[in-house]
N, C-alpha and C positions, 0 to 999 in steps of 0.2 A: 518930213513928219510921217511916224505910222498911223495906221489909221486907230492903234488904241490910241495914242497920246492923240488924235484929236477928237477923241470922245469923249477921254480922260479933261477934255479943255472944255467941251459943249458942259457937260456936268456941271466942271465946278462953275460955271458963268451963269449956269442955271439954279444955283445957290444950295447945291449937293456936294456931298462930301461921299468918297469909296474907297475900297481897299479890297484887297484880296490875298490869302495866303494859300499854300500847299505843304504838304505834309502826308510822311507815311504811314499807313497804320501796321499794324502788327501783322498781318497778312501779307506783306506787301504791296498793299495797293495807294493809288495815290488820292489825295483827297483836297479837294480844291473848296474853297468857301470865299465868296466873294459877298459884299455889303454896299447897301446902298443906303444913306442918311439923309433927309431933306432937314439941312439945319434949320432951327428956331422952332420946329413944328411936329416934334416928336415924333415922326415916324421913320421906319426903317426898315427894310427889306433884306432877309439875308436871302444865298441863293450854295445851293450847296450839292455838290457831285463829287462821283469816285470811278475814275479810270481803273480797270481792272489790270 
């Protein structure tokens, strides 16, 4: 197991839902946005960077 997928395990056991995409912009850079969701409880965290 890597050590994301047992992070990716603590979360959801911890009753969170995440995700995370990448994508490039028109500059060429890359741009990463990852989410964090504590379901039933409405809050949510997004977290978001760009590798130049």
């Amino acid at each position: 197991m890597k050590y994301w997928e047992a992070i990716a395990d603590n979360l959801s056991k911890a009753g969170l839902s995440w995700g995370w995409v990448a994508a490039i912009d028109h500059e060429g850079r890359t741009i990463f946005q990852e989410w964090l969701d504590q379901m039933n409880v409405g809050l949510m965290f997004w977290i978001s960077s760009t590798r130049s």
